[in-house]
N, C-alpha and C positions, 0 to 999 in steps of 0.2 A: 237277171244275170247271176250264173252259178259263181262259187269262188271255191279254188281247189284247196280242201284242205292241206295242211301240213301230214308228216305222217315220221313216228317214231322209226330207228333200226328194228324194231320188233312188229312191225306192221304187218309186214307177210305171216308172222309168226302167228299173230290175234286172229287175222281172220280166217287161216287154216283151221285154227284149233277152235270156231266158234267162240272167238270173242266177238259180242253185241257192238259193234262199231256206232258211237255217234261223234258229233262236231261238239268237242270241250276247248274253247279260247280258240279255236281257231286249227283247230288238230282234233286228229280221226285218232279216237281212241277207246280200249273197250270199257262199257259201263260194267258188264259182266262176263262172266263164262255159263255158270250153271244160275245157280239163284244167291240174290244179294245174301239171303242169313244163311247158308252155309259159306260162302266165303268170308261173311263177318267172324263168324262161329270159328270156322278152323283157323282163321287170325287170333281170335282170343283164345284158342285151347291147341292151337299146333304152332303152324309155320305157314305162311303165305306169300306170294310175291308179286310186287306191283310194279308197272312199266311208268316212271315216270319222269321219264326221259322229254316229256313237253316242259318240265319246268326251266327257268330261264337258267343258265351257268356263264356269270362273269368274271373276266379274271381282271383283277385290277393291279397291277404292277406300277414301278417307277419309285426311282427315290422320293418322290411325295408321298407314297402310295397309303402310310399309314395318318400320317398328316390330314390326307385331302378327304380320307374315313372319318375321320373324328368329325370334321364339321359337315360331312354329310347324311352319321346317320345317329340313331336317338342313344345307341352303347359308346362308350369305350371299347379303342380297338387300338391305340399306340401301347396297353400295356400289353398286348394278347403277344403267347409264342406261339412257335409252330404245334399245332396240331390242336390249337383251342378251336373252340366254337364259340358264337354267340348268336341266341337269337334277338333280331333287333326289327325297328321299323324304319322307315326312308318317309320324311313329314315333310309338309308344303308348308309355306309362310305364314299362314294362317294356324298350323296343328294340326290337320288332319290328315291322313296315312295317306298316303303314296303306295304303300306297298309294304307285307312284313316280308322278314329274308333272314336268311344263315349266313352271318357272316365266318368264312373257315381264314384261319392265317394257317397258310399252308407252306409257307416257305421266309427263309432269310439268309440274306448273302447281307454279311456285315450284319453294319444298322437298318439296310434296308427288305423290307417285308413284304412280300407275295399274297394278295386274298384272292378268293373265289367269294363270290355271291352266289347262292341258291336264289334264284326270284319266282314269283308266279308268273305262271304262261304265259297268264293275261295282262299279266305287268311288262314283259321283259322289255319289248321296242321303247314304252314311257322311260320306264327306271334307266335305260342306257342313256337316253334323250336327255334325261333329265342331269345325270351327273356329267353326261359330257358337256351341255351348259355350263356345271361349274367350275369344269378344272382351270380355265382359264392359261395362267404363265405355268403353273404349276408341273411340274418333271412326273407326271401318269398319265398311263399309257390303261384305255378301257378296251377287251378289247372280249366279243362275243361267242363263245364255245360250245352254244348249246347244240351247232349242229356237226361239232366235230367230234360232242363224247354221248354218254348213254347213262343215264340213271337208275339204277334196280335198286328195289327198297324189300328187304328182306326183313318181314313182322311176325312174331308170335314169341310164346313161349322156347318154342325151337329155331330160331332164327339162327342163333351164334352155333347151334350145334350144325346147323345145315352149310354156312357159311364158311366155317371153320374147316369143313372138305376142302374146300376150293382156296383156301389162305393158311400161307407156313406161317404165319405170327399168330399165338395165340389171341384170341380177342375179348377170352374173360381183362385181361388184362389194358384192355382199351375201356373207357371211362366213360360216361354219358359227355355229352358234346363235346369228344373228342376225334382225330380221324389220325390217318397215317396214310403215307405213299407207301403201298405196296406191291409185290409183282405176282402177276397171273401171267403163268407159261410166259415168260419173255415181255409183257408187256405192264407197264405201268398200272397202275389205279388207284383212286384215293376211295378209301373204307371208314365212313364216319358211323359211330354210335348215335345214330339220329332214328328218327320217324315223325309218323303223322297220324299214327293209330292208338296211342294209349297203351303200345306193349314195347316190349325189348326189341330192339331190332336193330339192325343196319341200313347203309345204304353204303352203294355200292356207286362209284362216276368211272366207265370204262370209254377207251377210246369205241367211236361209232361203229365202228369193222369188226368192233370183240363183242357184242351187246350180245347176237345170239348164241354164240360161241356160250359165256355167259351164264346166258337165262338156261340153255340148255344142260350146262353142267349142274345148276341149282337146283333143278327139277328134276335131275337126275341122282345126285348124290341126298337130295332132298328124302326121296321114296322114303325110307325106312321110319322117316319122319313126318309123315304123309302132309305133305308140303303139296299147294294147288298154285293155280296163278287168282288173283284176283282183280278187280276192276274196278273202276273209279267209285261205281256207288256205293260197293261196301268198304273203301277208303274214307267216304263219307259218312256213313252211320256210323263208323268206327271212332271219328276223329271228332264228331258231335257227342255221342258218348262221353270220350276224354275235356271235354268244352272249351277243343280248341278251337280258337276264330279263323274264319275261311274271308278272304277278300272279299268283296264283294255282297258280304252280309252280315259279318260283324264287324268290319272294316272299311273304310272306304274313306275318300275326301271330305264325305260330312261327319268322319266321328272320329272323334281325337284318343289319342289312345287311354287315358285316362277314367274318359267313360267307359271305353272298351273294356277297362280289369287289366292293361297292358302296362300297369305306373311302372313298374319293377323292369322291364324294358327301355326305359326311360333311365339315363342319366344327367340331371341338371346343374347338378353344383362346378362351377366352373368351367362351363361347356357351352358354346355357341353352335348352332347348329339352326336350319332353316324350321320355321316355328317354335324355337324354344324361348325364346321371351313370352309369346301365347301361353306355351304348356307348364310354364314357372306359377304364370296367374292362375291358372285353373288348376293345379297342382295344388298350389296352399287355398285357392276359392273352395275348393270340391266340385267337382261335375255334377250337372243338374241332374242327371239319371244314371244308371248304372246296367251294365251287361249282367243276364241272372239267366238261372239254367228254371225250365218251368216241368211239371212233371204234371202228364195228364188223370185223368182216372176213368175217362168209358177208353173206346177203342179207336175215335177219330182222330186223324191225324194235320195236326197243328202246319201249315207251309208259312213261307216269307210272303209277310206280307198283311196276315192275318192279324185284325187287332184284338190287343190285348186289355181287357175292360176290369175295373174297381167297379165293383155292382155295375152301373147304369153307364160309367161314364170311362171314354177310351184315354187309358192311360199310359197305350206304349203300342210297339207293333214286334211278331214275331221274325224274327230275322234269320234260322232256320230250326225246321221240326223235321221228325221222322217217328217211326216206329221201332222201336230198341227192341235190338235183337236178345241182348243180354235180361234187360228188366220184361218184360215183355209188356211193356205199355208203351202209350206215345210220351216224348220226349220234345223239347223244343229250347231254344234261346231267343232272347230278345231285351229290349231295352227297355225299363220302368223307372218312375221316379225314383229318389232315394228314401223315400219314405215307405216306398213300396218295396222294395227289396231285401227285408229281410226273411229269410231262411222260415217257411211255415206258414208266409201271407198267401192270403186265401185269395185268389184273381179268378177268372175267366176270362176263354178265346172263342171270338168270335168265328166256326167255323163255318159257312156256306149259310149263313145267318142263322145261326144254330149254335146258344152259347155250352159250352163245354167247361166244365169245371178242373179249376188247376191250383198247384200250388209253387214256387217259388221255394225252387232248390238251390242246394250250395254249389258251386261248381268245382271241380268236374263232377257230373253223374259219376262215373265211371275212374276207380284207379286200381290199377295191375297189384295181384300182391307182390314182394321184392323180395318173399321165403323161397 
């Protein structure tokens, strides 16, 4: 039995234009256009644009609404104004992630305060599930927007110059996780200093009817700035580079964020929240192993999955590898003891029964200079 994908406002657009169509969470979306290291490439030395409009957008409203935040996710969000960000995670009873997400306060009328949630694709139906479970008597209202707006995520170097065409507020002047309501031709949008590549960039949440309107003006007023579109995979080498965790592999129900490297996402001191008693003890215990960025030295390339060995004896597993576009060797993350984790230790991976020699970097591989 087939099942029909989902499919962004920019669908038609992909596969006109040869984007590579595959099923990512349950949505047709492109992995590429041309090839992954030039699209990695011209994100880290231009300007790039991503459709990423599969990701989940909740808006959570109601006079609860900053209340029923707090004990639902691992930040502070009753002190945030309009136009903060935070990145945070949503934890199970137990401590381990649920899901990580942006939370935006994007609005307030009085004392009461307006969020949006960014979620993963593959999270959104759980995480909605999940806190509508909690609201209980509580005065919020959850309610689902991902198919009524569109997400462009504009990365590189030239991101703010390309962007800046299409938007009357300057945007040197917007701040890392920060955003604003602003207008394009008559219509609304919120424009956060966010990404998920390791470079400057924006992201853009337009109503569903404007996406290609949009994407087409960006690529247009782009040119001079030789701006391309890009595709999920070199989203991914890009954002493994920067060693940021992806659901699903540095993340998930079995790993708490702690081990993750996500403590700083975490606030516990006078804060109740679903597994934070758990993540108080393993907080001051220490986590038995540690998330570590691994760096290969022949030319094989390390996947999830693959175990990671102390001479003879397997002491972790690769949770994702690639081949770096930027370093030009393989690249990987994964989880090893804490004894094993510092910065220089000599490990090897197991690849296709074939041990390969590596060492335990600092993470991220990869940071943008800020000159």
């Amino acid at each position: 039995m087939t099942t029909t994908l989902l499919q962004t406002p920019l669908f038609s657009w992909h596969d006109a234009h040869g984007g590579s169509l595959v099923d990512f969470a349950g949505w047709s979306m492109p992995v590429k256009y041309t090839s992954i290291v030039d699209e990695h490439q011209a994100t880290r030395s231009r300007v790039a644009l991503f459709d990423v409009s599969h990701m989940g957008r909740l808006l959570v409203h109601g006079r609860d609404a900053a209340l029923f935040l707090e004990r639902m996710v691992t930040r502070r969000v009753k002190d945030m104004q309009p136009g903060r960000i935070r990145y945070s995670l949503v934890t199970d009873q137990s401590g381990g992630v649920l899901d990580d997400i942006l939370v935006y306060c994007i609005d307030s009328e009085g004392s009461d305060l307006t969020f949006q949630l960014v979620v993963n694709a593959s999270n959104r139906k759980k995480i909605k599930s999940w806190l509508d479970l909690h609201v209980g008597k509580q005065q919020v209202s959850i309610v689902d927007l991902t198919f009524e707006t569109s997400m462009i995520a504009v990365q590189g170097p030239r991101a703010l110059l390309t962007a800046q065409a299409i938007i009357s507020e300057p945007l040197e002047s917007l701040g890392y996780y920060r955003s604003r309501v602003t207008n394009l031709d008559g219509t609304e949008a919120t424009v956060s200093r966010t990404g998920y590549t390791g470079e400057d960039g924006i992201e853009l949440i337009v109503a569903a009817d404007k996406a290609l309107e949009t994407w087409e003006r960006l690529l247009k007023v782009g040119q001079p700035y030789e701006v391309i579109p890009a595709g999920l995979a070199a989203r991914d080498t890009l954002r493994l580079e920067a060693g940021m965790p992806l659901y699903g592999h540095e993340l998930a129900e079995q790993i708490d964020p702690i081990e993750a490297g996500l403590k700083f996402a975490v606030d516990l001191e006078e804060r109740e929240f679903p597994g934070s008693e758990v993540l108080v003890e393993r907080s001051a215990g220490g986590a038995s192993r540690k998330r570590v960025g691994l760096r290969l030295f022949g030319r094989r390339i390390p996947r999830e999955g693959y175990p990671i060995l102390d001479t003879s004896e397997i002491v972790g597993i690769v949770t994702s590898g690639t081949f770096s576009p930027t370093f030009e060797c393989p690249i990987a993350m994964g989880f090893v003891p804490h004894g094993l984790a510092e910065p220089g230790t000599a490990l090897s991976i197991d690849i296709r029964g074939k041990l390969e020699n590596a060492e335990v970097t600092a993470l991220p591989f990869y940071k943008r200079s800020k000159t």
